[in-house]
C-alpha positions in Angstrom: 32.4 128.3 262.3 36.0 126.8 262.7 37.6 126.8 266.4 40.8 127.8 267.1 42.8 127.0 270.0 46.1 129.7 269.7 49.2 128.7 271.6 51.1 132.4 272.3 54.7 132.2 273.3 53.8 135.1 276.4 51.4 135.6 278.7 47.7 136.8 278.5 45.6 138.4 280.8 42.1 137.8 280.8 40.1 140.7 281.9 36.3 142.1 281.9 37.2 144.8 279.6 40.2 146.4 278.2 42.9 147.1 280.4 45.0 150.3 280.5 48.2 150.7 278.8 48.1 146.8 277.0 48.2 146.2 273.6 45.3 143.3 272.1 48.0 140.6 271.9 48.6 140.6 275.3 44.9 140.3 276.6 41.9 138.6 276.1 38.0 140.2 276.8 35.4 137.4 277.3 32.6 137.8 274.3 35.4 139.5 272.3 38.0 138.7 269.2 41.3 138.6 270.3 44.0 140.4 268.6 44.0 140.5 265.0 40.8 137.7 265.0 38.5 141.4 265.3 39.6 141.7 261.8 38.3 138.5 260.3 35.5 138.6 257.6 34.5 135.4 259.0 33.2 134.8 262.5 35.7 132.3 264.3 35.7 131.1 268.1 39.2 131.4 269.7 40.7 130.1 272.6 44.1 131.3 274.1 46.4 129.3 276.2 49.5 130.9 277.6 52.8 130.4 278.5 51.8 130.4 282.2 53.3 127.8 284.3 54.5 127.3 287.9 57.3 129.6 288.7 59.9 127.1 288.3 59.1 126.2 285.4 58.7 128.8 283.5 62.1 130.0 284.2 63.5 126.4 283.3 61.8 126.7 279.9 62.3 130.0 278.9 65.7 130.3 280.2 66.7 126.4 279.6 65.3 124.4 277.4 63.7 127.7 275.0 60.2 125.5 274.6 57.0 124.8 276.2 56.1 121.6 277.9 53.2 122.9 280.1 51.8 125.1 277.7 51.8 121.4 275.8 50.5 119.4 278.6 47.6 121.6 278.8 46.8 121.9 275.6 46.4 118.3 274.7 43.0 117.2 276.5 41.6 120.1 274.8 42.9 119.2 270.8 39.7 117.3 269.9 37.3 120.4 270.5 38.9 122.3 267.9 39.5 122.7 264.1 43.0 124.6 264.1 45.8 124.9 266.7 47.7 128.3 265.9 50.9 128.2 267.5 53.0 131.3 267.2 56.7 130.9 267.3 58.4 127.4 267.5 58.6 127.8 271.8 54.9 127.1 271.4 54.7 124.8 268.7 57.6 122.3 269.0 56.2 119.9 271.2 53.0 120.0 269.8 54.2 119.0 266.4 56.3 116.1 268.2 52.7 115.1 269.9 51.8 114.9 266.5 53.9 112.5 264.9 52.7 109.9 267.0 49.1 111.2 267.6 47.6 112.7 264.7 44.3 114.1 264.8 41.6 115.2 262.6 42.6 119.0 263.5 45.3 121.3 261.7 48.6 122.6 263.2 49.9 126.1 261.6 53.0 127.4 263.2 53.8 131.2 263.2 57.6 130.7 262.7 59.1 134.0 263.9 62.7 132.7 264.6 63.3 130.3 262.0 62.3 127.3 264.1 66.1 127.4 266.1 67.7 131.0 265.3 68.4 129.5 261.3 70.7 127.0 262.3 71.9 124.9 259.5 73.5 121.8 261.8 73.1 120.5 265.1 71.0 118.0 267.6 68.3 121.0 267.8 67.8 121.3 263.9 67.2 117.6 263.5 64.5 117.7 266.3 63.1 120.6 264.5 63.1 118.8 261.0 61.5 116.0 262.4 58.9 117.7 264.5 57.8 120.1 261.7 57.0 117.1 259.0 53.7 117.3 261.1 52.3 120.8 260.2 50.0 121.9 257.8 51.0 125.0 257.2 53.4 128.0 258.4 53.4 131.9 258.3 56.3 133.8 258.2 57.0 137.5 258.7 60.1 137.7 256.8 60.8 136.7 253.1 64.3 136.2 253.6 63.2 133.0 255.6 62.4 131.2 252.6 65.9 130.8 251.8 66.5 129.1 255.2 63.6 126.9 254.4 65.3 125.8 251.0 67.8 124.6 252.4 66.9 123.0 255.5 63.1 122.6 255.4 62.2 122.4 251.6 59.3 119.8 252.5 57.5 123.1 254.3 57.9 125.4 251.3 54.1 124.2 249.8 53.0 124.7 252.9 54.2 127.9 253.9 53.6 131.8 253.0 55.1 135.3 253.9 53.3 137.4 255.7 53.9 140.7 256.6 53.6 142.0 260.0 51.4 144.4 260.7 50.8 146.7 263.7 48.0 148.2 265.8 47.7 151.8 263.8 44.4 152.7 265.8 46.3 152.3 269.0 50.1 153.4 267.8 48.9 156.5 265.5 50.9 159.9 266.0 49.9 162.3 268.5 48.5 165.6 268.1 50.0 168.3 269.0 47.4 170.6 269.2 45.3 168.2 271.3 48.0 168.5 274.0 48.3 172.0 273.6 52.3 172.3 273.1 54.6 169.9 271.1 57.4 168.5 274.2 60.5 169.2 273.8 62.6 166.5 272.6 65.3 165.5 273.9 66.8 162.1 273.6 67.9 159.9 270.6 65.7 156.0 271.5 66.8 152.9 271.5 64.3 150.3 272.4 64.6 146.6 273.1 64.8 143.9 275.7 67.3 141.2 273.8 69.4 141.1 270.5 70.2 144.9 270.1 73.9 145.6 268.8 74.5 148.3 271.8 78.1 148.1 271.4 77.3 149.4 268.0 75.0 152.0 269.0 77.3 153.1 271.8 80.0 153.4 269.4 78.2 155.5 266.9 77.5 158.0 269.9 80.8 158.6 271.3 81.6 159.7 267.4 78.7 161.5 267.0 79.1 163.9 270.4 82.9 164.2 269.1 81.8 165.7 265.8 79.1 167.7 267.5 82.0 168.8 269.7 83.9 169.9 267.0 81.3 171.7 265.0 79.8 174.0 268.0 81.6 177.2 266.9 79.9 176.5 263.2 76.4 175.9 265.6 76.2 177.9 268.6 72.8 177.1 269.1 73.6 174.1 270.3 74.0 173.8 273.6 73.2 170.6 275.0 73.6 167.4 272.8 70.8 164.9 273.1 71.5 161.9 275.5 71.2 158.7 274.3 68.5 156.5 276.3 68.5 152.7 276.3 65.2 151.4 277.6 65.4 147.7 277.3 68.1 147.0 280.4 68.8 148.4 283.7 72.5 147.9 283.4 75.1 147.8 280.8 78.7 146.5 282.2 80.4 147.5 278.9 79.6 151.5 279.9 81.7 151.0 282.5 85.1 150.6 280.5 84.0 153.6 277.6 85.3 157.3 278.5 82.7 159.1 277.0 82.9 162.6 276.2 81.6 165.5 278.8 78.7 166.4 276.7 77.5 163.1 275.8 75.1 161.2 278.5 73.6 157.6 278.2 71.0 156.9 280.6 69.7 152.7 280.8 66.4 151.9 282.2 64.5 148.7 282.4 60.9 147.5 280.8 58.6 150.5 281.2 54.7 150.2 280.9 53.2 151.1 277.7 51.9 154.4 278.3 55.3 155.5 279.5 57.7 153.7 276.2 54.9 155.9 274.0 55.4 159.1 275.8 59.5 158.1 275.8 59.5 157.7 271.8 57.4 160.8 271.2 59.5 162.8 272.9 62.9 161.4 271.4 64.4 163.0 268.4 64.3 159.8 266.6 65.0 156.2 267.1 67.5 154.2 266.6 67.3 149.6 266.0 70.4 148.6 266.3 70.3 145.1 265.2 72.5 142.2 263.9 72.3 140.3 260.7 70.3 137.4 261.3 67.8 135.6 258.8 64.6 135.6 261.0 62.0 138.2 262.1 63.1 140.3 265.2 62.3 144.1 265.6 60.0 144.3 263.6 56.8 145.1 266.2 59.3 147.9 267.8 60.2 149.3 264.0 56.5 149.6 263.1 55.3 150.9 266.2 57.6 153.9 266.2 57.3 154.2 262.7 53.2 154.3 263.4 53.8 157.3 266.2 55.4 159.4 263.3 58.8 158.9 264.6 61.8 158.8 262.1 64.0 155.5 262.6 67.4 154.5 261.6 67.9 150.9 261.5 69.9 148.4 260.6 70.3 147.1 256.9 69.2 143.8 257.8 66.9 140.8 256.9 63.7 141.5 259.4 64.0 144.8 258.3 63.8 144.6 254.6 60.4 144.1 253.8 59.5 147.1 256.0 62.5 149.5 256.2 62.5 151.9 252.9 65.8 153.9 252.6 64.9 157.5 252.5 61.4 156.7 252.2 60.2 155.7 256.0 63.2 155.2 257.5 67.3 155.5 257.0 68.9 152.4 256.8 73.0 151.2 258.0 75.0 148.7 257.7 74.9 146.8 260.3 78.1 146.8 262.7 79.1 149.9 261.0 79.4 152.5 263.7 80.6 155.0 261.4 78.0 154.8 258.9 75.4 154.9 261.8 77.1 158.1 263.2 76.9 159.4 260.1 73.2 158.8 259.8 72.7 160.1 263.7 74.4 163.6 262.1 72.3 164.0 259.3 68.6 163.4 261.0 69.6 165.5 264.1 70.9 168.2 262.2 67.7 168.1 259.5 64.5 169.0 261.3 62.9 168.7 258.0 63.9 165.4 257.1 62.7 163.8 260.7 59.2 165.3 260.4 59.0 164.2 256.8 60.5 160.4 257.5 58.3 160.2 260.0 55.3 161.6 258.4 56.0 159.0 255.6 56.7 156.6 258.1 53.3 156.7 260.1 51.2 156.8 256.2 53.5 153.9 255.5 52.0 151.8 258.6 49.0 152.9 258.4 48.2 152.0 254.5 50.6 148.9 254.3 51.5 147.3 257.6 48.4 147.7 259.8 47.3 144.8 261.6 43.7 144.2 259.5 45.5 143.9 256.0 47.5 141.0 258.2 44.5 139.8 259.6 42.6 139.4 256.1 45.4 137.9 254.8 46.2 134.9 257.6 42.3 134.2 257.2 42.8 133.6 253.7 45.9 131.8 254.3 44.0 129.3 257.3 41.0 128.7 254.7 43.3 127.5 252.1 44.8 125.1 255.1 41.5 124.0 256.3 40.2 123.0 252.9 43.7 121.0 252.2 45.2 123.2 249.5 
């Protein structure tokens, strides 16, 4: 049975059983897998250390230096009792991979590189330290294809070593809701944006204020409408930049910070539809919030963008924009709100989608495969 000591770039809590309103990655049940590990055909035994530190330091690393030295420290007297060290996302795995250059050890190092080791950069003091620290892995999983690219040109010694996996979300735990179950279907009445860093609100805000005007314009073609959805932000408690927009009377943009998980569900089922509005960068970002409103049958507009690409169909699951183009996104904002038909079927299509092709066991099956091939050197 290979042992597996898995360095996750948040925290964990370890509890007696399931707690209420967490998802598997962010807990951990003694005498139980953790996370996607339930999926294995293979029995494994998996240890989880955590990004948990003193207060002070945490906030230095997360905020400072954007890596791990105590989730490092502690992981080091520990490296001999295992086969594999999974670290996922370079935070976790940076100083490890420096530990390694100078102290080897009989055990394998496979990174989970979620933002192209330092955002993609392609010069810099930072992307030398990363070229020099990842010599030492032994493999790496990526969750965008795009990546590879990146790799070419700045980490082509990692390219034998590396595969693309795709993402893929809880769809027993994110899975539509039924309606009849409830009784009555809420009314919905907000268009959802969700995310806590790197969402293009300017954007988003932009595409609003254009949207409300048409909508504006139109009501003597559509008297039924008489109250235009507001646009809610849950990601951020403020926005300065709302401040200096005039915003049209009918149009309403309410901000709210993180919200447990029981709540953001409710939120997203009872939204119209939802929109990602990201930027073009080549690494994975978005992609758990994409699939898990996608998985509750929700209809999403999103950003034509690298993360998204190996999930986001154009009129198949989702509707895609340019990204940056407020017009185009208004544009897409018109057409789902006015087509009833189109969000339930998008999001019907959506939910199968997630469900058949990005569910969390066919990932699974397919990093087990990928760690066996490590493990046995090839």
């Amino acid at each position: 049975m290979i042992k597996i000591l898995m360095l996750v770039n948040w925290k964990v809590e370890k509890a007696e059983k399931p707690p209420k309103g967490k998802q598997p990655p962010d807990y951990i049940v003694e005498g139980e897998d953790y996370w996607f590990f339930r999926y294995f055909r293979d029995k494994v035994q998996v240890d989880v250390i955590d990004i948990s530190s003193y207060p002070w330091l945490e906030k230095l690393e997360s905020k400072k230096l954007k890596f791990y030295i105590w989730q490092t420290i502690r992981a080091i007297p520990k490296l001999g009792k295992y086969d594999l060290v999974l670290s996922h996302g370079a935070q976790s795995g940076v100083m490890l991979c420096l530990w390694r250059r100078l102290f080897k050890g009989r055990y394998k190092h496979v990174l989970f590189d979620i933002g192209s080791f330092n955002s993609a950069a392609e010069q810099g003091g930072a992307l030398k330290l990363m070229q020099f620290a990842s010599k030492s892995l032994d493999g790496m999983i990526y969750h965008t294809s795009e990546q590879k690219k990146y790799y070419e040109k700045c980490f082509p010694w990692l390219l034998s070593k590396s595969q693309f996996i795709p993402f893929g979300t809880d769809s027993l735990f994110f899975k539509p809701e039924d309606e009849e179950e409830n009784g009555e279907k809420p009314e919905k009445e907000t268009i959802l944006c969700v995310g806590y860093q790197k969402r293009d609100w300017d954007t988003l805000i932009a595409a609003y204020h254009k949207f409300v005007n048409v909508l504006q314009q139109e009501r003597e073609k559509c008297p039924e409408v008489e109250k235009f959805p507001k646009l809610l932000f849950i990601g951020r408690d403020s926005y300065g930049a709302l401040q200096q927009i005039e915003l049209p009377l009918e149009a309403e943009i309410e901000t709210t910070p993180y919200v447990p998980l029981e709540e953001l569900l409710k939120r997203i089922r009872m939204a119209e539809f939802c929109v990602l509005p990201l930027e073009n960068f080549n690494y994975s970002f978005g992609q758990m919030t994409l699939l898990q409103q996608m998985a509750l049958g929700k209809a999403v507009i999103t950003a034509n963008v690298p993360s998204m690409a190996d999930y986001a169909k154009d009129r198949e699951n989702a509707l895609l924009y340019e990204a940056g183009n407020a017009e185009q996104l208004c544009e897409r904002m018109l057409e789902l709100y006015k087509d009833k038909e189109l969000r339930e079927s998008l999001g019907k299509q959506a939910a199968e989608y997630v469900k058949d092709e990005h569910n969390e066991e066919k990932m699974a099956v397919m990093i087990e495969d990928f760690i066996k091939k490590v493990m046995q050197g090839v």
